[in-house]
N, C-alpha and C positions, 0 to 999 in steps of 0.2 A: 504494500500500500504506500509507501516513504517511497517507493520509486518513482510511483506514477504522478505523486504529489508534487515532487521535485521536481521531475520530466516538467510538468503542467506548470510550473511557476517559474522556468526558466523560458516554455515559452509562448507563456505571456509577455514575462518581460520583453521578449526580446521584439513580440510586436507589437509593442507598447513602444520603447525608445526606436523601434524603423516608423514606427506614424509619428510619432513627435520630430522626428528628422526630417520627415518630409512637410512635415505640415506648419513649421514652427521655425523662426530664424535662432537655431541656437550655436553657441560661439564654437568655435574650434579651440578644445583645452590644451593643446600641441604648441599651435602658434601663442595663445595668452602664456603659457610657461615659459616659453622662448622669451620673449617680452619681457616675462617678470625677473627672470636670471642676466637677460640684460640690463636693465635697468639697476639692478643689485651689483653689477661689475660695474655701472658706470658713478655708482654713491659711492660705493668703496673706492676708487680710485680718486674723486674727487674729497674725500677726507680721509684721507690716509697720511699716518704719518710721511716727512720728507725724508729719505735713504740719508744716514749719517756719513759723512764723508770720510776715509781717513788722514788726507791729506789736513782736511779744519783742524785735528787735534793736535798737529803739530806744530808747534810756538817758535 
């Protein structure tokens, strides 16, 4: 009985999220993650400490 229920709820799901895909503008999570790991490389670099020199410590 756990099989068939299982079977039956994966696919629902699954066309459940193919009519929401077709029917619905939903975002591509792929491209926003790219995005957001960009964005994250480009904060980090813009406050990041400055690379300590070793020739400055030399008097």
């Amino acid at each position: 009985m756990s099989i068939i229920s299982r079977n039956f709820c994966f696919m629902a799901g699954t066309i459940f999220g193919v009519y929401v895909a077709q029917n619905y503008n939903v975002p591509n999570i792929y491209k926003l993650g790219n995005t957001a790991i960009f964005m994250a490389k480009i904060t980090e670099e813009q406050y990041r400490k400055p690379k300590k020199n070793i020739d400055d410590d030399v008097v």
